[in-house]
NULO-583182 format. One line per field, with one value per atom (N, C-alpha, C): y negated, z negated, x; residue in three letters. Coordinates in steps of 0.1 Angstrom, whole numbers, always signed. Each point is the difference from the previous one (the first is absolute). Example, Ala and Ser with C-alpha at 12.3 -4.5 7.8 and 13.67 -1.06 7.14 Angstrom:
BEGIN
north	(+57|-12|-12|-11|-11|-11);
up	(-78|+0|+0|+7|+0|-8);
east	(+132|-9|+9|-4|+9|-8);
aa	(ala|ala|ala|ser|ser|ser);
END
This chain:
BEGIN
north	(+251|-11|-12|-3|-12|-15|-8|-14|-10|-11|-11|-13|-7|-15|-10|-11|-8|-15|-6|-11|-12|-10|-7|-13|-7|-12|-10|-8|-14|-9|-9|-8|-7|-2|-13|+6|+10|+5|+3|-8|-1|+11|-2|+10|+9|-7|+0|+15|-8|+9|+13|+3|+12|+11|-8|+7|+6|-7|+5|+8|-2|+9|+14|+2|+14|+7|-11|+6|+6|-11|+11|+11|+0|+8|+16|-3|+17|-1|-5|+3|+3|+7|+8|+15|+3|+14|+10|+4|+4|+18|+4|+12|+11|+12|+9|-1|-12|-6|-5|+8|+1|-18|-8|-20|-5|-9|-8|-11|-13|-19|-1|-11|-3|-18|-4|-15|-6|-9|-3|-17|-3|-13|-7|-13|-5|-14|-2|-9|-14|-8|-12|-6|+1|-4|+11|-1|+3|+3|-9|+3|+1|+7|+4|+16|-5|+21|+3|-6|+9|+12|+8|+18|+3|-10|+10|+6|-12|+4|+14|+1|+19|+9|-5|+9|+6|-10|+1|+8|-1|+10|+12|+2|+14|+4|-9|+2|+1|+3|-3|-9|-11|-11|+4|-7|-7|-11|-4|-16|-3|-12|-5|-8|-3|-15|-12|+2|-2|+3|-9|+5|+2|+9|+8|+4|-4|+5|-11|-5|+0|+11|+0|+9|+14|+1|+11|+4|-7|+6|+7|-8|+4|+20|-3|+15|+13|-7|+10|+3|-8|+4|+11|-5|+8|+16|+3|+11|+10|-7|+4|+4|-8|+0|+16|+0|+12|+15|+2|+7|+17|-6|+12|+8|-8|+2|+5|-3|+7|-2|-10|+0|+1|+4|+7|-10|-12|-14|-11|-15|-8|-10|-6|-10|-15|-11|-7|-14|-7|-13|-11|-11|-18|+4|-10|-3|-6|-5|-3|+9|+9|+11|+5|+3|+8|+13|+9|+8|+7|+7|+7|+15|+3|+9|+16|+2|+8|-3|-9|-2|+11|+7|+8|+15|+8|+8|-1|-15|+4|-4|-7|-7|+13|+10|+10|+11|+1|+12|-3|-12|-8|+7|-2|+5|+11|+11|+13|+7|-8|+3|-4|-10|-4|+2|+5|+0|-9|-5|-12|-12|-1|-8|-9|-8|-8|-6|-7|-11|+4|-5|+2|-10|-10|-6|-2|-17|-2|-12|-3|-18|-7|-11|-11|-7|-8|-6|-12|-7|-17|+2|+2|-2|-7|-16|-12|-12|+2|-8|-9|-11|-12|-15|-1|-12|+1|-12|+4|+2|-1|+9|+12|+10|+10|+8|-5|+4|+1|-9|-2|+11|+5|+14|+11|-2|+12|+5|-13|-2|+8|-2|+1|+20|+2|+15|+6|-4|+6|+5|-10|+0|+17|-9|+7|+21|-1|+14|+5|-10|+5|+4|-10|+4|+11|+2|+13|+15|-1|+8|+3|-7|+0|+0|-2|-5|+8|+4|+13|-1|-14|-2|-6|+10|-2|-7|-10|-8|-1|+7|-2|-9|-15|-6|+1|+0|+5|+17|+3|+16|+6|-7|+1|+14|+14|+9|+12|+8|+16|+5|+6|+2|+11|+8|+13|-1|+7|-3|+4|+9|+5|-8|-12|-7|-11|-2|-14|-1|+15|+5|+4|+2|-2|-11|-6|-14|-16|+5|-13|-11|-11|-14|-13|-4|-7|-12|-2|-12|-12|-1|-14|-9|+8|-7|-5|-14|-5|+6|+1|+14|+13|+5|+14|+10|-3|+5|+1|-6|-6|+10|+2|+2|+17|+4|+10|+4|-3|+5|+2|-9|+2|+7|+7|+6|+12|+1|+15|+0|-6|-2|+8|-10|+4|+15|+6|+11|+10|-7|+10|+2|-2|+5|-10|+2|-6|-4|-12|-7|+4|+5|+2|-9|-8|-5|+9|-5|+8|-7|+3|-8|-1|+11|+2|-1|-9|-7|-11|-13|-11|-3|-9|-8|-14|-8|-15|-6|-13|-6|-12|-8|-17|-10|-7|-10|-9|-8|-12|-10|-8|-7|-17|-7|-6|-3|-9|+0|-1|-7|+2|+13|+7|+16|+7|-2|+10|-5|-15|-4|+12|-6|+9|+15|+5|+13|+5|-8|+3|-1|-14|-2|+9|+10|+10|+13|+3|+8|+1|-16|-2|+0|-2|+2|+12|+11|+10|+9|-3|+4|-1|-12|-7|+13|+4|+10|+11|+4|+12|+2|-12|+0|+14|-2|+8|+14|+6|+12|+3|-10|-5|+16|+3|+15|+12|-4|+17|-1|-10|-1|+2|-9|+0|+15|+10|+12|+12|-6|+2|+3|+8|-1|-16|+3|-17|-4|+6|+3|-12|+4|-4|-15|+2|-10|-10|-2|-13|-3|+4|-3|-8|+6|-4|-16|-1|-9|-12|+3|-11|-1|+2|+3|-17|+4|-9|-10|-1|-9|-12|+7|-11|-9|+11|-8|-12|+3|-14|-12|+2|-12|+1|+1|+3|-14|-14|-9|+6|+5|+3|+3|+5|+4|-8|-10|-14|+1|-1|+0|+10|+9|+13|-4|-13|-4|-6|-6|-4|+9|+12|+13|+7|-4|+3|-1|-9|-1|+13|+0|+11|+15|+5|+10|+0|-8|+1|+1|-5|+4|+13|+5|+15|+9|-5|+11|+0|-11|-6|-6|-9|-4|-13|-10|-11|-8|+11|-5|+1|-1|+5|-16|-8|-10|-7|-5|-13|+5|+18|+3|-6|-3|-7|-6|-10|-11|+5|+10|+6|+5|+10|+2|-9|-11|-10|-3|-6|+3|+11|+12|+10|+3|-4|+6|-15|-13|-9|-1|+9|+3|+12|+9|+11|-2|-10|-6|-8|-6|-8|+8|+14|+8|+6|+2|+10|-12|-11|-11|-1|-1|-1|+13|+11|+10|+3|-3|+2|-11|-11|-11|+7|+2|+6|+14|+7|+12|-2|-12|-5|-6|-8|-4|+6|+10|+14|-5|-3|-5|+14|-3|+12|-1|+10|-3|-2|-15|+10|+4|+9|+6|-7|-5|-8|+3|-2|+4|-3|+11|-4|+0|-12|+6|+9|+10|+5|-5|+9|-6|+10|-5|+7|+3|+13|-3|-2);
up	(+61|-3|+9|+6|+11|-6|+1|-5|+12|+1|+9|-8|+5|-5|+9|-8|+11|-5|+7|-5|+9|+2|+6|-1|+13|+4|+6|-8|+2|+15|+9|+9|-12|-8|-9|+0|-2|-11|+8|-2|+9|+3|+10|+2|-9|-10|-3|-14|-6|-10|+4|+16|+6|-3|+4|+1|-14|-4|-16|-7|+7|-9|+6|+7|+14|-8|-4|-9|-12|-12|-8|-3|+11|-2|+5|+13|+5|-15|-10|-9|-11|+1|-6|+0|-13|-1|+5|+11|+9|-2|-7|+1|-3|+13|-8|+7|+5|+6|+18|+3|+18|+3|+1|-3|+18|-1|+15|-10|+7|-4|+10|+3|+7|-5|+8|-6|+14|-3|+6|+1|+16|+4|+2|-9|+16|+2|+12|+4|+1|-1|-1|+14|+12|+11|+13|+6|+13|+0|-6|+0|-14|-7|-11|+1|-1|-3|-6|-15|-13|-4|+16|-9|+7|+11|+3|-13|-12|-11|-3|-8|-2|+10|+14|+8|+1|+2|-4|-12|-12|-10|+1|+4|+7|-14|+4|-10|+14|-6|+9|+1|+10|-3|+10|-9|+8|+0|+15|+0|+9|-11|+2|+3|+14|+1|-3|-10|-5|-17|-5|-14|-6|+3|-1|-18|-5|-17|-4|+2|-5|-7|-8|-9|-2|-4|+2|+10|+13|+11|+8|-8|+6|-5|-14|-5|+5|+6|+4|+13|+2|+14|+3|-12|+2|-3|-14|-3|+12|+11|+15|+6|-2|+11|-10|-9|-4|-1|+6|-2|+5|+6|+4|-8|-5|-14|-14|-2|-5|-19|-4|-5|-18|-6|-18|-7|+0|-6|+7|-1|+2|-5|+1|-8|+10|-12|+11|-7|+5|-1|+7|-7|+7|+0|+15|+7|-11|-7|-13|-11|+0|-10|+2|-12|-1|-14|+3|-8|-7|-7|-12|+11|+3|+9|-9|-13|-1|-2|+11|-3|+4|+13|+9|-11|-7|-7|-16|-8|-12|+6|+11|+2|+3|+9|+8|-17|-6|-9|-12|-2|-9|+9|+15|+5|+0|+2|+0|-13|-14|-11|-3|+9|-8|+14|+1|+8|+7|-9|-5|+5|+4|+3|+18|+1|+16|+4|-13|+4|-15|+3|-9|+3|-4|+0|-14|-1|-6|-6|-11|+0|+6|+2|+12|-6|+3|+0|+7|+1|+9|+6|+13|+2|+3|+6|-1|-8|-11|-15|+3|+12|+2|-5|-7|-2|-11|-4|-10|+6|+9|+5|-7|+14|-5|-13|-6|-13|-10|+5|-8|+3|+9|+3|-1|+4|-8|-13|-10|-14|+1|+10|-1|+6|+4|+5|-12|-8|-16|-4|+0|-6|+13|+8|+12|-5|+1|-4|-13|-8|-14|+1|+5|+3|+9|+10|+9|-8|-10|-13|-3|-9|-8|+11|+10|+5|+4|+1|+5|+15|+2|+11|+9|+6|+6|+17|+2|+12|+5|+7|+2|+16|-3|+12|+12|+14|+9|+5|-15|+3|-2|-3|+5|-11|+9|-12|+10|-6|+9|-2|+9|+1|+2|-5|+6|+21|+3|+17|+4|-6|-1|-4|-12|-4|+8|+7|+6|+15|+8|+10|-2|-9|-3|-1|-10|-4|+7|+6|+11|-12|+5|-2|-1|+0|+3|+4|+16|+6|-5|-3|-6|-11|-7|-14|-2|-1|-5|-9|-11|-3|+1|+11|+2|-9|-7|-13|-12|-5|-12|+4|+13|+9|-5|+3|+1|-15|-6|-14|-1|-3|-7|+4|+15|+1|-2|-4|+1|-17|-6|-15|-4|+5|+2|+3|+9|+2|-10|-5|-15|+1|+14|-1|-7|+1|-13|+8|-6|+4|-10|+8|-17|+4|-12|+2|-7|+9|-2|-3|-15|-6|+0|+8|+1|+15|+7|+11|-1|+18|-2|+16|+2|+10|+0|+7|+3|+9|+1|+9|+3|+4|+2|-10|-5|-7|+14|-5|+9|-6|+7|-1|+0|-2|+2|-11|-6|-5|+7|+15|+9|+5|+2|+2|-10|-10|-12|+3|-3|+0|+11|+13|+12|-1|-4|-7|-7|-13|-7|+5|+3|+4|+9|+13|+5|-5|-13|-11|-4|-5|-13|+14|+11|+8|+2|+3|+1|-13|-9|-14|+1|+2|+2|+7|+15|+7|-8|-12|-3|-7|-7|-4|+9|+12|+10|-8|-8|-7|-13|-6|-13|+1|+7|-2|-3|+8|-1|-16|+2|-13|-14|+0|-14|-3|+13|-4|-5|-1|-1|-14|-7|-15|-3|-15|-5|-2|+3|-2|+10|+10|+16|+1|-4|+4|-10|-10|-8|+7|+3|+3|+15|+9|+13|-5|-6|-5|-2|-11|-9|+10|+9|+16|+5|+6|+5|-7|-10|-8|-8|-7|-10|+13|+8|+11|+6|-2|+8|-10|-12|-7|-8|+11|-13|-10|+3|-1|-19|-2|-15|-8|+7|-5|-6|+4|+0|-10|-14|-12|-1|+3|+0|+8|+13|+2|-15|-11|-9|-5|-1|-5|+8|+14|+12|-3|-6|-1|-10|-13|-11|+11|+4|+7|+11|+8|+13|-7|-11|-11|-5|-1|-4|+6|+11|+14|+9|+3|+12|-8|-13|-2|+2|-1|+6|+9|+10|+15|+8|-8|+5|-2|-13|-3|+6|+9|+10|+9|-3|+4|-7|-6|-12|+10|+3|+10|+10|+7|+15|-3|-13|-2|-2|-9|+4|+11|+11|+16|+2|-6|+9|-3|-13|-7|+8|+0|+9|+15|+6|+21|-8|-4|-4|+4|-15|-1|+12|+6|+12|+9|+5|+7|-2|-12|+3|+1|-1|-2|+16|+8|+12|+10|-7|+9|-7|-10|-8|+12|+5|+6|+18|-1|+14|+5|-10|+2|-3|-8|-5|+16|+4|+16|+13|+0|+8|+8|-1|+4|-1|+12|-2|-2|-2|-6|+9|-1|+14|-5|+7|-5|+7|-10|-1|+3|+5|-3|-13|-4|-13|+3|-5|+4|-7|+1|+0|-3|-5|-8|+12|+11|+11|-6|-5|-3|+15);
east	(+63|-10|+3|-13|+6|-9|+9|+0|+6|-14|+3|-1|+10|+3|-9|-7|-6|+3|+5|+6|-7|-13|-5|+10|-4|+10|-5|-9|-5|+5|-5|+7|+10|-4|+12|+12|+3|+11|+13|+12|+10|+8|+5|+8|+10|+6|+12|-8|-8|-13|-1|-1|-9|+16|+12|+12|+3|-1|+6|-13|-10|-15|+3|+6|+6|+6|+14|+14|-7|-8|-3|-12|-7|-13|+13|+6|+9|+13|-1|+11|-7|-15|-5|-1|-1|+8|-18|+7|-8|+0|+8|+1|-12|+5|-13|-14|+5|-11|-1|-12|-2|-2|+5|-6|+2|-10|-3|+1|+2|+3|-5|-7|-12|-2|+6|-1|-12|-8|-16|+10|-2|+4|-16|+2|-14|+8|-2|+10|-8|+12|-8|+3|+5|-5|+6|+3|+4|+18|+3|+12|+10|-8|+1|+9|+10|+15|+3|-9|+2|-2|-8|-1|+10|+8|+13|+12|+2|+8|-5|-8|-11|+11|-9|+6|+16|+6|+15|+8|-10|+5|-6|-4|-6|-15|-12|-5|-14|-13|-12|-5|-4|-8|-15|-12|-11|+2|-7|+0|-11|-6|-15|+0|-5|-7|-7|-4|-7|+3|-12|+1|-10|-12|-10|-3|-5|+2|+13|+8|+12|+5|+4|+8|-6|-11|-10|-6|+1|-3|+14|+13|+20|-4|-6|+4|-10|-15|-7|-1|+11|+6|+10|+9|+13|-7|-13|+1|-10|-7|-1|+8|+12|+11|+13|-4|+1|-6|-9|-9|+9|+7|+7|+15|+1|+9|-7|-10|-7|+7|+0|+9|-6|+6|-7|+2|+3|+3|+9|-7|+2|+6|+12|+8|-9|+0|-5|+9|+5|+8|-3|+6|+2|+17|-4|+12|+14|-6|+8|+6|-9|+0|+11|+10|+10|+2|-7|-1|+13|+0|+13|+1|+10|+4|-8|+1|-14|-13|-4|-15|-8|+2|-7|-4|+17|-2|-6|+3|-13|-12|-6|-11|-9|+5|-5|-4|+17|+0|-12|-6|-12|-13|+0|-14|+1|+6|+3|-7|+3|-4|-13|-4|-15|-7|-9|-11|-13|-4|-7|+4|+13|+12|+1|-10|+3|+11|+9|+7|+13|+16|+8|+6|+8|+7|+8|+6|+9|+1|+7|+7|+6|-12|+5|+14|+10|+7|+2|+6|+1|+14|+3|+14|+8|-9|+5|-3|+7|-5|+11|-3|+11|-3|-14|-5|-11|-4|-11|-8|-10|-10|+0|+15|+0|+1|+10|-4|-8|-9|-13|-8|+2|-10|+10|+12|+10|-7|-1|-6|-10|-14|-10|+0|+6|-3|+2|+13|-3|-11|-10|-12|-7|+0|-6|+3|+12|+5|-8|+1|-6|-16|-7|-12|-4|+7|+1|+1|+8|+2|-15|-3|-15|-16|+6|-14|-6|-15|-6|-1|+0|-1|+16|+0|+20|-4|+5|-1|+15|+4|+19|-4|+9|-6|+5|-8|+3|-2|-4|+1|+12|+12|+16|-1|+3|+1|-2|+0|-6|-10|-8|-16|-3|-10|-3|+0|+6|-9|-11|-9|-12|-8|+1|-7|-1|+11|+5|-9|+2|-7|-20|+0|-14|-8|+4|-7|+8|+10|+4|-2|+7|+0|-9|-7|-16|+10|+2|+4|-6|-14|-7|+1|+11|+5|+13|-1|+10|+13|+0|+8|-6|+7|-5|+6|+15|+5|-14|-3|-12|-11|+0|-15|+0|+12|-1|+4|+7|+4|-17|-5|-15|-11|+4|-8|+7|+9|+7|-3|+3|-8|-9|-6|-17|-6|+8|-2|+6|+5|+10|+11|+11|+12|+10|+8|+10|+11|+3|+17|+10|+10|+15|+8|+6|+11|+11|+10|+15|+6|+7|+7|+16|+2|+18|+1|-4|+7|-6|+2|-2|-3|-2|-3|+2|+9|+2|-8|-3|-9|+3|-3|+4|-14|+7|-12|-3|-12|+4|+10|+2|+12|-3|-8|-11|-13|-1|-13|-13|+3|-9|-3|+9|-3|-2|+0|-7|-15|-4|-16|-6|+5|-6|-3|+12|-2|-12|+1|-10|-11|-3|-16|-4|+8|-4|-1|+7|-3|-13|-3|-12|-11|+0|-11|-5|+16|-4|-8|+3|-3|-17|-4|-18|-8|+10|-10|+6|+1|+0|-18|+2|-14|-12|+4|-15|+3|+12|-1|-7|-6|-6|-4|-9|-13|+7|+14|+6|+10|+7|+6|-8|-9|-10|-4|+2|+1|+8|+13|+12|+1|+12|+4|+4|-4|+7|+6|+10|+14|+4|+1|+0|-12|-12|-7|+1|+10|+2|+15|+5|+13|-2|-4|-5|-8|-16|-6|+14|+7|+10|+6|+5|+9|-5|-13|-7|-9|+3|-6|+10|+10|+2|+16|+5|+7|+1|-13|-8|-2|+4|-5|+18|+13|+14|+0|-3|+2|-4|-10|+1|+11|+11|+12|+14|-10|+12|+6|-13|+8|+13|-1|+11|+14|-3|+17|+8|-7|+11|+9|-10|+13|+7|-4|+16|+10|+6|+11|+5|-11|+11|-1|-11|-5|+13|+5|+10|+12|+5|+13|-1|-14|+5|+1|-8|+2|+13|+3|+8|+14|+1|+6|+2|+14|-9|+2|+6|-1|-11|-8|-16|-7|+5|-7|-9|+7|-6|-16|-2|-7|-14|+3|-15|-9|+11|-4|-8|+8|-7|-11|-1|-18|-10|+4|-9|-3|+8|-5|-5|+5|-8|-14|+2|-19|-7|+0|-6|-1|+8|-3|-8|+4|-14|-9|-4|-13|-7|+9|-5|-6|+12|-6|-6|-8|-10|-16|+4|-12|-3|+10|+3|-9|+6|-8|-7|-13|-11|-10|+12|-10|-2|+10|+5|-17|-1|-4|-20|-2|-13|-7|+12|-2|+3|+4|-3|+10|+11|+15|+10|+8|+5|+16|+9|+17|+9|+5|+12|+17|-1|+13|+12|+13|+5|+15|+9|+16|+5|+6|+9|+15|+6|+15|+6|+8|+14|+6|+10|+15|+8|+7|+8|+14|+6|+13|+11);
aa	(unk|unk|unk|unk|unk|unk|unk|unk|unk|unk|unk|unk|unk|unk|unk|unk|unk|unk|unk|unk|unk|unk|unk|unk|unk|unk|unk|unk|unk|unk|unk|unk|unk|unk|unk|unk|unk|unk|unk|unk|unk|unk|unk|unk|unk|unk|unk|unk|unk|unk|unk|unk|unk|unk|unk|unk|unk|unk|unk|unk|unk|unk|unk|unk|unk|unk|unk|unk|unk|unk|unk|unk|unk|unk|unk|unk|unk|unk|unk|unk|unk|unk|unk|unk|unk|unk|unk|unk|unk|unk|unk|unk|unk|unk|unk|unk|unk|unk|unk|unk|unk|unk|unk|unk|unk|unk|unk|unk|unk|unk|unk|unk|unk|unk|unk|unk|unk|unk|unk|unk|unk|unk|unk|unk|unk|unk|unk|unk|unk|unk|unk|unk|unk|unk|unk|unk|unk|unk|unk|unk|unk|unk|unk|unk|unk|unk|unk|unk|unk|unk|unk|unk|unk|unk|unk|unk|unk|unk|unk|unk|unk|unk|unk|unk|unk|unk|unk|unk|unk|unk|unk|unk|unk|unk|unk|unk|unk|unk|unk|unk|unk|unk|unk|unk|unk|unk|unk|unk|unk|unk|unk|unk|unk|unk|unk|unk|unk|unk|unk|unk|unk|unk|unk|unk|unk|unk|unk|unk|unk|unk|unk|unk|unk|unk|unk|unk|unk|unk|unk|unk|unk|unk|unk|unk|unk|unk|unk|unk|unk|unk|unk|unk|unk|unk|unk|unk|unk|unk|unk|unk|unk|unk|unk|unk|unk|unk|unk|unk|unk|unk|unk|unk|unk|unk|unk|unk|unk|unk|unk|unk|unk|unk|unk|unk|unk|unk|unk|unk|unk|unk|unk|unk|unk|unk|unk|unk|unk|unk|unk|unk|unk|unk|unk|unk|unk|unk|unk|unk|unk|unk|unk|unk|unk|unk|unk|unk|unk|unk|unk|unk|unk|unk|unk|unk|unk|unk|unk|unk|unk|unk|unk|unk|unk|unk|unk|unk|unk|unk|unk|unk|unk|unk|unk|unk|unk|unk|unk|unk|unk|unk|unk|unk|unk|unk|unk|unk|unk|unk|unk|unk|unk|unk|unk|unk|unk|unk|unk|unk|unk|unk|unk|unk|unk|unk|unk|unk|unk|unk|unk|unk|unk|unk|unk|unk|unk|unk|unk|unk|unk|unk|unk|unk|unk|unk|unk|unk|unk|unk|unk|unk|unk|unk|unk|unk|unk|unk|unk|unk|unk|unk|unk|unk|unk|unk|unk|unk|unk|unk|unk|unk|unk|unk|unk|unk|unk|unk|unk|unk|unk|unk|unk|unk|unk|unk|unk|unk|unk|unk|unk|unk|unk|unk|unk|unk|unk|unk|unk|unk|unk|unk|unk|unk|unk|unk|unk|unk|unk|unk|unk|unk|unk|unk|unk|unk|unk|unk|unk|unk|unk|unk|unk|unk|unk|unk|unk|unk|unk|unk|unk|unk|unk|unk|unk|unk|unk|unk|unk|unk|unk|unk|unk|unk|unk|unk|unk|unk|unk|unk|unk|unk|unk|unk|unk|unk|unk|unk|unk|unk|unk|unk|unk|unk|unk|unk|unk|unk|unk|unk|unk|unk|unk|unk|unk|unk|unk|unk|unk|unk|unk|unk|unk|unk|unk|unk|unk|unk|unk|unk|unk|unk|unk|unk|unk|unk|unk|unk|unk|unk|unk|unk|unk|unk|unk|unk|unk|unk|unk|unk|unk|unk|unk|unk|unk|unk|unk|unk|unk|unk|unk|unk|unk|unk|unk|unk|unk|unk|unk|unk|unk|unk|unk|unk|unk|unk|unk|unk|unk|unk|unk|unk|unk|unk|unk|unk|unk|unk|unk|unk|unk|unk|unk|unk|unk|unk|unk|unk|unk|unk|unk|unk|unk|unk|unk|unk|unk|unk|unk|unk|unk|unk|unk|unk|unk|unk|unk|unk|unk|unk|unk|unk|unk|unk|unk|unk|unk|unk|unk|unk|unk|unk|unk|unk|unk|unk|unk|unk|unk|unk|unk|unk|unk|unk|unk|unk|unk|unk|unk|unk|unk|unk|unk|unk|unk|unk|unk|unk|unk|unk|unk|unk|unk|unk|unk|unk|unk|unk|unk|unk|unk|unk|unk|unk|unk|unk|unk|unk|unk|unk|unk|unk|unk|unk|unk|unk|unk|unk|unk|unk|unk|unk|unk|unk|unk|unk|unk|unk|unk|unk|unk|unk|unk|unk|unk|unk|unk|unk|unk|unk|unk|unk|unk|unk|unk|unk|unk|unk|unk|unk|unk|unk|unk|unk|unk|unk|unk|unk|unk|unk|unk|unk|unk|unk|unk|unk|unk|unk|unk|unk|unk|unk|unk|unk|unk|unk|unk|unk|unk|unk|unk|unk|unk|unk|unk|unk|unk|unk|unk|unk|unk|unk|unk|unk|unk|unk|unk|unk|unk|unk|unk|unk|unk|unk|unk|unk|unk|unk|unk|unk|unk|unk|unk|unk|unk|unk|unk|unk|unk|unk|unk|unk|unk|unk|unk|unk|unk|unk|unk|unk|unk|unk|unk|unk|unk|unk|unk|unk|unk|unk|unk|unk|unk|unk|unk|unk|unk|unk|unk|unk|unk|unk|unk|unk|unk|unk|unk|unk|unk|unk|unk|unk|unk|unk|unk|unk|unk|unk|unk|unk|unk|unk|unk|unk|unk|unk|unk|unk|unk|unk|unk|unk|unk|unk|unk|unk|unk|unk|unk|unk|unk|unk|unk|unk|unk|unk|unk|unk|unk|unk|unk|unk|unk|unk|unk|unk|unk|unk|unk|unk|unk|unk|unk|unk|unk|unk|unk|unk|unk|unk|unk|unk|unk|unk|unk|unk|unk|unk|unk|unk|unk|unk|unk|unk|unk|unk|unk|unk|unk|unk|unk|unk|unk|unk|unk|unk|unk|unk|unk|unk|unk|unk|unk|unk|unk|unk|unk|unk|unk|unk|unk|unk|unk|unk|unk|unk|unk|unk|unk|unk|unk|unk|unk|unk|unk|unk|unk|unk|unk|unk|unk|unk|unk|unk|unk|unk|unk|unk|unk|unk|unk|unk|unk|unk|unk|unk|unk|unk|unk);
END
């Protein structure tokens, strides 16, 4: 069975990130398995020798001049730039992403079983929970995980997960969307195939670190969310399963600030989950449910006035 890793690499993202995303993507249990690593540079100038790190650990790099699609243009590059590997599934990751050393074998052994099956993944986690920011979204993936559970509609962001390659090589990436993750879950939806989550591994990620970097974030989320809308025709024809979940997705998001009432019971809610080193989190959702709110008012205004997103640096936590 042959399996390729694609791990895209923003101009932002420092060096030190790219090294250590090397170390644990190759301390994946690889076995059994024919695997290419394939990490997509686009460089941010001229003198930019960040895909020499890649190189040095003996892994594959592209490197782009450019940043064509961003992120979705890094991956429908790389699966070009594979064409000759030929490969029966796709692992796809952020430079951040630090997956559970069996991600590759339950993620793969879930598609293997279900047919129906485009996309597998896992429970996100936070792996630098150094500040209230972070924790407040440590907090919040809880949630995130839980609804990933129930939802008919499974959105794993980024895509971060393994993919059929047949599906991936067919229907390509639609470069013109802001989240091209969202873009595609919904059209792969739509067409009826199914997302599994896998409940016995994990994946770590970086929060932002920043309340200014979460807003940014989001508002480039809740914008991309807007252009999902152009799928109204195909979804509405969808099971209802799938088309209330998707709908409540893009609807009540946009308006979290309703939720407010529900920070008073943070506190007992974070004591039973967390305990109560968790407390002070109360606090941080209050900030977090109001930049929410902001951000989605922000790109509701952004997107009414045919304005477009720009993609922003987030920092890193460098160890």
């Amino acid at each position: 069975m042959r399996v390729a890793v694609i791990v895209p690499v923003s101009p932002f993202e420092p060096a030190e990130i790219i090294k250590r995303s090397v170390e644990k993507i190759k301390a994946l249990n690889f076995s059994n398995f024919d695997f290419k690593i394939i990490y997509i540079i686009d460089l941010k100038d001229k003198d930019d020798k960040r895909f020499r790190i890649p190189l040095k650990m003996d892994v594959d790099v592209l490197i782009r001049k450019h940043s064509r699609g961003k992120r979705a243009g890094a991956i429908n590059d790389a699966i070009a730039y594979l064409r000759d590997f030929s490969p029966d599934y796709v692992a796809i990751f952020d430079v951040d992403s630090e997956p559970e050393t069996n991600f590759l074998i339950k993620t793969i052994r879930a598609l293997e079983e279900n047919s129906r099956a485009y996309i597998a993944s896992s429970p996100r986690r936070i792996s630098n929970p150094v500040n209230l920011c972070a924790e407040t979204i440590e907090v919040e993936y809880s949630l995130i995980n839980y609804l990933l559970r129930k939802s008919r509609f499974k959105q794993f962001n980024g895509l971060i997960g393994v993919l059929r390659a047949d599906i991936l090589k067919k229907y390509r990436i639609d470069e013109r969307f802001i989240t091209e993750d969202a873009e595609f879950a919904t059209r792969m939806h739509s067409l009826g195939y199914k997302a599994l989550y896998v409940r016995d591994s994990w994946i770590q990620e970086q929060a932002p670190l920043s309340w200014r970097d979460l807003f940014f974030q989001r508002k480039r989320w809740y914008f991309g969310g807007l252009q999902l809308w152009n799928y109204w025709n195909k979804v509405k024809r969808s099971n209802w399963g799938f088309k209330i979940s998707w709908m409540l997705s893009l609807t009540l998001t946009y308006f979290i600030a309703l939720f407010l009432p529900f920070i008073a019971l943070s506190p007992i809610l974070l004591c039973a989950k967390f305990g109560g080193k968790k407390i002070k989190v109360s606090l941080g959702l209050l900030f977090h449910v109001l930049i929410l709110q902001a951000a989605a008012f922000a790109s509701i205004n952004d997107y009414l006035r045919g304005r477009g997103i720009e993609w922003r640096a987030q920092k890193r936590l460098v160890e």
